[in-house]
DOTOR-720026 format. One line per 5 residues: number of its first residue (from 1); for each residue y, z, x of C-alpha. Coordinates in nm, 2 decimals, padded with zeros to 4 digits. Layout:
BEGIN
NUM> Y/Z/X ~ ... .
end
This chain:
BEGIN
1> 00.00/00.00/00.00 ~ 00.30/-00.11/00.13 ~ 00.60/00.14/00.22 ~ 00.95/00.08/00.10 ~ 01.07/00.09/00.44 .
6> 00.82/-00.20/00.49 ~ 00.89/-00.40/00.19 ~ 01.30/-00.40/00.28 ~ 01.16/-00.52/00.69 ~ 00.91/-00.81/00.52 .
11> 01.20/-00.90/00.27 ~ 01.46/-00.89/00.55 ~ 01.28/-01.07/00.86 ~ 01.19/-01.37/00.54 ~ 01.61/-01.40/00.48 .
16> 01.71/-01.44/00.84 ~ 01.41/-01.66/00.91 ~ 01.50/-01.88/00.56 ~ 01.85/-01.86/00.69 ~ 01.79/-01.96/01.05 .
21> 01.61/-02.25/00.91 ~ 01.88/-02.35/00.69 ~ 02.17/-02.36/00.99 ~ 01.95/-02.51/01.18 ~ 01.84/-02.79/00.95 .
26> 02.23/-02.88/00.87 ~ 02.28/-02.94/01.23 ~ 02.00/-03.15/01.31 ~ 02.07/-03.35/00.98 ~ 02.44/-03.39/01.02 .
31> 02.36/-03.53/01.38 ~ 02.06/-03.80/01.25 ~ 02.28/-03.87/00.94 ~ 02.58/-03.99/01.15 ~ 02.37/-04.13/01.48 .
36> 02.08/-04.32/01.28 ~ 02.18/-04.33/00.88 ~ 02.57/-04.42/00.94 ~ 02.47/-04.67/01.22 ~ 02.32/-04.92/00.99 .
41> 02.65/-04.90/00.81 ~ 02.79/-05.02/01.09 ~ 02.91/-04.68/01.23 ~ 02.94/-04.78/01.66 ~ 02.93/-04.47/01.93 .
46> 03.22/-04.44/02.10 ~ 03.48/-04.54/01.80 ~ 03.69/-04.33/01.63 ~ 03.69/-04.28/01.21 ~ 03.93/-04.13/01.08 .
51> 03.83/-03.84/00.80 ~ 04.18/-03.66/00.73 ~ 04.46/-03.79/00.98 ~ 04.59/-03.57/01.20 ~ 04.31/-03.33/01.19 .
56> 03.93/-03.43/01.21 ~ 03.76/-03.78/01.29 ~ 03.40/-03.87/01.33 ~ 03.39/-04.01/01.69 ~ 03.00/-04.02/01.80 .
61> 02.89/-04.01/02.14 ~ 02.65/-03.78/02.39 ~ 02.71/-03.48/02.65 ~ 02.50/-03.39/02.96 ~ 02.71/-03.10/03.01 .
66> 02.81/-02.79/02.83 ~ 03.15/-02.75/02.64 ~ 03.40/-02.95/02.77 ~ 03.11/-03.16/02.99 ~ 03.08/-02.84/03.22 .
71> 02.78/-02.84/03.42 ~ 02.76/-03.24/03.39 ~ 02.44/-03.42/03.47 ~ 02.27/-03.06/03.54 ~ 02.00/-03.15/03.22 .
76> 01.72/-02.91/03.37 ~ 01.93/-02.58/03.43 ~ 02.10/-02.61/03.10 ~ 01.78/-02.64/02.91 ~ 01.59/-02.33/03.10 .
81> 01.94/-02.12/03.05 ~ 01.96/-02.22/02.68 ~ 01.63/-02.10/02.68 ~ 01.62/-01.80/02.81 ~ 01.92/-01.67/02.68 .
86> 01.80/-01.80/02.32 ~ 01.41/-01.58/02.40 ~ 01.64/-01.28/02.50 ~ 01.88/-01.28/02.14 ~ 01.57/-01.35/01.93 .
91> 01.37/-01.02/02.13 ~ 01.69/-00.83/02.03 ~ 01.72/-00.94/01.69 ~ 01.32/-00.83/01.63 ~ 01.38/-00.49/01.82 .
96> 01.67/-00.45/01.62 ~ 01.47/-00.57/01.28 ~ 01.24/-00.29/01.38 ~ 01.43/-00.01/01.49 ~ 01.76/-00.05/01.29 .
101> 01.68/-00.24/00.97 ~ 01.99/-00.15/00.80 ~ 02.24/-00.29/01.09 ~ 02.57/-00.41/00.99 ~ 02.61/-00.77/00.87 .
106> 02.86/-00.85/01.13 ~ 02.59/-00.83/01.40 ~ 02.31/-00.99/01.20 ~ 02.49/-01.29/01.10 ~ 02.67/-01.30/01.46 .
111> 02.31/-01.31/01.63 ~ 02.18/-01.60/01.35 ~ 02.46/-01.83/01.38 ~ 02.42/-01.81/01.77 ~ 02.06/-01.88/01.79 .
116> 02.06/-02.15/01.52 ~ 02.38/-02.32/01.76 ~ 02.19/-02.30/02.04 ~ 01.82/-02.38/01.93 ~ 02.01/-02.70/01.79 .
121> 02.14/-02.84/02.08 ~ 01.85/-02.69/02.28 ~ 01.66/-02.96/02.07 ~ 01.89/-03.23/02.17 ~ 01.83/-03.15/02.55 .
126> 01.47/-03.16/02.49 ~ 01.43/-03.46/02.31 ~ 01.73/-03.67/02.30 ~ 01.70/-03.79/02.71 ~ 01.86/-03.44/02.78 .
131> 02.20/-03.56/02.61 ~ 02.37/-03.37/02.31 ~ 02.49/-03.52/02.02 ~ 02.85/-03.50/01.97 ~ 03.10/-03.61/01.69 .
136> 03.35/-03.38/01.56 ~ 03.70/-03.48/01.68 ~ 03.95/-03.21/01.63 ~ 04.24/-03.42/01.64 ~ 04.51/-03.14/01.58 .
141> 04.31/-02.95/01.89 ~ 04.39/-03.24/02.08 ~ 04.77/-03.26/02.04 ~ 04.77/-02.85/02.16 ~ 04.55/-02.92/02.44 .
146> 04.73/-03.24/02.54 ~ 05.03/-03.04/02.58 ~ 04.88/-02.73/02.72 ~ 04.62/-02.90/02.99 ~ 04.74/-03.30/02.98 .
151> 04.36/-03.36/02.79 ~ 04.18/-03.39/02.47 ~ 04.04/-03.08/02.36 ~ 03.66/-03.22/02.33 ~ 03.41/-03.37/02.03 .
156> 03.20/-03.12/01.93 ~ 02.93/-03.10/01.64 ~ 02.78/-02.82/01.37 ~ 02.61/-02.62/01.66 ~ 02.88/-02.59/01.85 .
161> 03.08/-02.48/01.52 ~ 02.78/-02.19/01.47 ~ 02.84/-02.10/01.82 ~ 03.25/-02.07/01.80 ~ 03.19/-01.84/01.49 .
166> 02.87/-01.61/01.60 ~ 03.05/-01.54/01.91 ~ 03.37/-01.46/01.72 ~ 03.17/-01.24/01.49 ~ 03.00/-01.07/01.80 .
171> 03.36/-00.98/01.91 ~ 03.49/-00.81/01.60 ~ 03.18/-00.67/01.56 ~ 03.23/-00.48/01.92 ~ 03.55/-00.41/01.86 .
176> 03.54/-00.30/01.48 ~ 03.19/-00.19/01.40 ~ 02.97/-00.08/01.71 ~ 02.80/00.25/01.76 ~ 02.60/00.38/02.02 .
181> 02.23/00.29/02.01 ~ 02.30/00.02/01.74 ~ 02.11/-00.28/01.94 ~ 01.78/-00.04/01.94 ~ 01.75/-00.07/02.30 .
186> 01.94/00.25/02.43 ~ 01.84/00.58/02.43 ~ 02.11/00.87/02.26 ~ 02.27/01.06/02.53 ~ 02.10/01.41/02.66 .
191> 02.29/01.75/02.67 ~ 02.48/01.78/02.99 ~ 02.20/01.92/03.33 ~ 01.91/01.81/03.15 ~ 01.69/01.55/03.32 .
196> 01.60/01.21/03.09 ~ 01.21/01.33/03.12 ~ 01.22/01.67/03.09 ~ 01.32/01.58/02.72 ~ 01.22/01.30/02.51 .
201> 01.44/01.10/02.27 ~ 01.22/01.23/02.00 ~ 01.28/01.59/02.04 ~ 01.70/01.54/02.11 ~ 01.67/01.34/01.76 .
206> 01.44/01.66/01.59 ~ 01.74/01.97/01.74 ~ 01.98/01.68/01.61 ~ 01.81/01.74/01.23 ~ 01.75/02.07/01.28 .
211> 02.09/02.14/01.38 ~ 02.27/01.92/01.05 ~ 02.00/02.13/00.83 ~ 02.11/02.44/00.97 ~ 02.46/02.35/00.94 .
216> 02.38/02.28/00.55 ~ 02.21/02.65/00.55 ~ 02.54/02.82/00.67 ~ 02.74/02.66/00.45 ~ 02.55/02.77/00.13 .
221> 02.54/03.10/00.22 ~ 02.92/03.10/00.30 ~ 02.94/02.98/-00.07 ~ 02.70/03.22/-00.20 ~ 02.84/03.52/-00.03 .
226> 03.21/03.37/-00.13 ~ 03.08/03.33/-00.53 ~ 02.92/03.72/-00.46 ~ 03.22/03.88/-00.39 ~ 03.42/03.75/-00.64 .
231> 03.17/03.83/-00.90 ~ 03.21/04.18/-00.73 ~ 03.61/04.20/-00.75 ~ 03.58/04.08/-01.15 ~ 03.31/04.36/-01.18 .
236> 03.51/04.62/-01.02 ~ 03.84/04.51/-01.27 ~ 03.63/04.53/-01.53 ~ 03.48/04.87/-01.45 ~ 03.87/05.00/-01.35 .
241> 04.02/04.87/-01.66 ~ 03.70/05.10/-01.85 ~ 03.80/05.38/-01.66 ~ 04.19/05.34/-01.80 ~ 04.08/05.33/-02.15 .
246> 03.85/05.66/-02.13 ~ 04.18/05.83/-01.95 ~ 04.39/05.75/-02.22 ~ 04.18/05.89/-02.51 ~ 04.18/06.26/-02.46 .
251> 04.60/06.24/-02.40 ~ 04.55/06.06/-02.76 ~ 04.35/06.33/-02.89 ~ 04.54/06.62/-02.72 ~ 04.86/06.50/-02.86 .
256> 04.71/06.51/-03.20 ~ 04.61/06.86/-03.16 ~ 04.92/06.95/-03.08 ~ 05.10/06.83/-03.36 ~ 04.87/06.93/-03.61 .
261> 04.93/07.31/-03.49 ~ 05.29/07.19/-03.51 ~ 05.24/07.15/-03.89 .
end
């Protein structure tokens, strides 16, 4: 019988999988759409088409390099880099699945969109003669970067657009959401002069508990004690105004005797 903890991990490692899929697939179709569909229209590598002037044109050609053709005609360390730093998110992202499976958003969708942008043009490297596809002209980039740097700012494609963002989200996410031990990879920090083996992570998390339960405990019994005495101060008003009545009644009485004898 499955444990709700278990059914929340199944139902959350089948999202991200469904959604990796998904980014991935619109990259890989956008790309065969506009190299191979378009093509036949009469779509030529190397020309520009204008979508929305002044801002974006389709503009299809290849890269052997990075962003902004760094690391040019270096096809065999870009794929074993894109690789290995692709192996090392997707380790973190199952640790994390595993150890912290309520994780912010922020860092989730930051580690998807990274992957699926990377695994995409991964693909290209691998079976595209080491080249990546390319054909998203930013034409307002262009008139910034040909003042700033005297070039075009670069054609780039979806993947590179999953990139920009999952890095962007991985920055507000440090800056706006992080907390130690989030990632699932680092241990909590140990009282002050006590070694890292002569207590285990387990037993700081236990005194960490026990320590919040006993916090809980005191302040009950500060409540209790507080709701005690003023039960005790109404009882001893109670018992004082008593004591005032049963005073007053024999002056009542004597002065009656008194006048009567008067009489």
């Amino acid at each position: 019988m499955l444990t709700q903890q278990n059914k929340y991990l199944i139902k959350r490692i089948i999202v991200e999988v469904v959604i990796f899929a998904v980014l991935l697939a619109s990259d890989l179709i956008s790309k065969d759409i506009i190299f191979n569909r378009f093509s036949k229209l009469g779509v030529e590598s190397y020309h520009q088409y204008i979508l929305i002037d002044g801002l974006f044109a389709i503009y299809p050609c290849t890269n052997d390099g990075a962003s902004f053709s760094i690391f040019s005609g270096k096809t065999e360390f870009l794929i074993a880099l894109t690789a290995i730093l692709m192996i090392a998110m997707a380790v973190i992202m199952i640790i994390n699945i595993i150890k912290k499976p309520h994780m912010s958003w922020l860092f989730r969708w930051s580690m998807l969109l990274i992957i699926s942008g990377g695994v995409g043009n991964l693909y290209d490297r691998l079976f595209c003669d080491g080249e990546v596809r390319d054909f998203i002209q930013y034409l307002f980039l262009d008139k910034i970067w040909q003042t700033l740097f005297d070039s075009s700012f670069g054609i780039g494609n979806v993947a590179d657009i999953y990139l920009v963002l999952g890095v962007f989200l991985v920055c507000v996410y440090i800056v706006f959401d992080y907390k130690e031990g989030d990632l699932g990879l680092m241990k909590p920090k140990l009282p002050k002069n006590v070694r890292p083996d002569e207590v285990p992570v387990e037993e700081n998390l236990s005194s960490l508990e026990n320590n919040v339960a006993e916090d809980k405990a005191a302040d009950c019994q500060i409540e209790k004690d507080t709701q005690d005495n003023q039960n005790s101060e109404e009882i001893k008003a109670d018992f004082s105004k008593d004591e005032q009545k049963e005073n007053h009644l024999p002056k009542k009485k004597s002065l009656k005797a008194n006048t009567d004898k008067i009489n």
